[in-house]
matplotlib code that plots the C-alpha trace (Angstrom):
import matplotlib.pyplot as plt

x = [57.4, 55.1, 54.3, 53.4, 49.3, 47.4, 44.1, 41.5, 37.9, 35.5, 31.4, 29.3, 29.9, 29.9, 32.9, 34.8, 35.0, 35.4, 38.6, 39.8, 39.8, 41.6, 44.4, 44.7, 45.3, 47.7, 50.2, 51.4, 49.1, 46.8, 43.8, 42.4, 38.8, 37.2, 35.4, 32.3, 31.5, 28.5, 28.6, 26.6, 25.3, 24.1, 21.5, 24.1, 26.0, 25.7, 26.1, 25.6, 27.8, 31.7, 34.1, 37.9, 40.1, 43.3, 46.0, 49.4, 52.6, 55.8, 55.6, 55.5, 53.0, 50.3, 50.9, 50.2, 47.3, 45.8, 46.4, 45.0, 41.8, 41.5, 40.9, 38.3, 36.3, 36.3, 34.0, 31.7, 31.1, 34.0, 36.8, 37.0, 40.3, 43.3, 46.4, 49.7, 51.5, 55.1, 55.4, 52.8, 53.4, 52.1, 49.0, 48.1, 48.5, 45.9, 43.7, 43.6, 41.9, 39.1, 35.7, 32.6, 31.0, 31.5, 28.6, 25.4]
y = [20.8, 18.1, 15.0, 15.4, 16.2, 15.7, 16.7, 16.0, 17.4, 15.4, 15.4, 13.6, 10.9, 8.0, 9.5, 10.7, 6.7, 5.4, 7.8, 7.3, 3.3, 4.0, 6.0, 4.0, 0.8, 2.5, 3.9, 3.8, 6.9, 7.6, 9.6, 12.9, 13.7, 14.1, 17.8, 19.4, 22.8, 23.3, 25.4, 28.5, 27.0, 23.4, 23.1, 23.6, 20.9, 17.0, 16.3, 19.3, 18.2, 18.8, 16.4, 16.9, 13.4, 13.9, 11.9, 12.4, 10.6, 11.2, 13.2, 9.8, 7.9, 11.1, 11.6, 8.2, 8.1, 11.1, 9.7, 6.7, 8.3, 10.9, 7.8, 6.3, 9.4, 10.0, 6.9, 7.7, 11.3, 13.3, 15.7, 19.2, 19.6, 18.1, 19.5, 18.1, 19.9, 18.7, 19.6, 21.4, 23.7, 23.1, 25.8, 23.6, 20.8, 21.8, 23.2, 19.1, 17.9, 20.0, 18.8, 20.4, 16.9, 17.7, 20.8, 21.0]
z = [192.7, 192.7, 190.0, 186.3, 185.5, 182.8, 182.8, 180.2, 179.9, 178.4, 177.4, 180.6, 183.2, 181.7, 179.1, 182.3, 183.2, 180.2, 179.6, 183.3, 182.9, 179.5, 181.0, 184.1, 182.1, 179.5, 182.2, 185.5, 187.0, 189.7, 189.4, 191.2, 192.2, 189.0, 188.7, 186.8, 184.8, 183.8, 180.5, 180.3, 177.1, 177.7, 175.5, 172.7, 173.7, 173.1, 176.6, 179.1, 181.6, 181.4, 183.8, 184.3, 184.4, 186.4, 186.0, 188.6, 187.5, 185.7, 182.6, 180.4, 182.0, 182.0, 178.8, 177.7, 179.7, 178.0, 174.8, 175.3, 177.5, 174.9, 172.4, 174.5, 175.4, 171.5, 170.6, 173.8, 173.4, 172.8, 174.2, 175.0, 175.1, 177.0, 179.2, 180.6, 183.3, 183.9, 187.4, 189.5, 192.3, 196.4, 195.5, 192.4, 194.3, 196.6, 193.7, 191.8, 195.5, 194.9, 193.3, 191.9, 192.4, 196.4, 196.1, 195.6]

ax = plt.figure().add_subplot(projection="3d")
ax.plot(x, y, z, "-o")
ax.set_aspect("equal")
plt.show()
C-alpha cells in the first residue's frame, strides 16, 4: 500500500497553483503531475479547463492540504470537488504519474 492522496479538482490553471502553493504550505505533502479534463460542456463553465491537484503524504497532512487548497481555489475560481484516499494501491500508484498536460 502506498502513501495517503488527496486529490482536488479545481476551475483553470492559475486555480490549480494557487491551491497547490496552499496545500504545500499548510502540510507536510509533496505534489503529483497535475492533470486536465476538458468537460464536454465548456462553454457552460466559468473556466473551461478542469486540473487535478495531488497531494502524497500521511492521511493528516493531505487532508490538511486539501482543506487549506480547497480554501484558496474558492476565492480564485472555485472547486469541483475533492477526494482523500488513505492508502493507494501499486496500479494507482502508477495511474497519479500520469498527465493529460503530457498530450497534445
Amino acid at each position: 500500500m502506498g502513501k495517503a492522496t488527496g486529490i482536488i479538482e479545481v476551475y483553470g490553471l492559475v486555480a490549480a497553483f494557487v491551491a497547490c502553493d496552499a496545500g504545500c504550505k499548510a502540510a507536510d505533502v509533496t505534489v503529483e503531475n497535475f492533470d486536465k479534463n476538458k468537460p464536454g460542456n465548456p462553454d457552460s463553465l466559468k473556466v473551461p479547463l478542469i486540473v487535478a491537484v495531488k497531494f502524497r503524504g500521511t492521511v493528516d497532512n493531505v487532508t490538511a492540504a486539501v482543506e487549506a487548497a480547497k480554501e484558496a481555489a474558492n476565492r480564485v475560481s472555485g472547486v469541483v470537488t475533492t477526494h482523500i484516499l488513505t492508502s493507494t494501491e501499486p496500479d494507482t500508484e502508477h495511474m497519479l504519474k500520469l498527465s493529460g498536460f503530457d498530450k497534445n
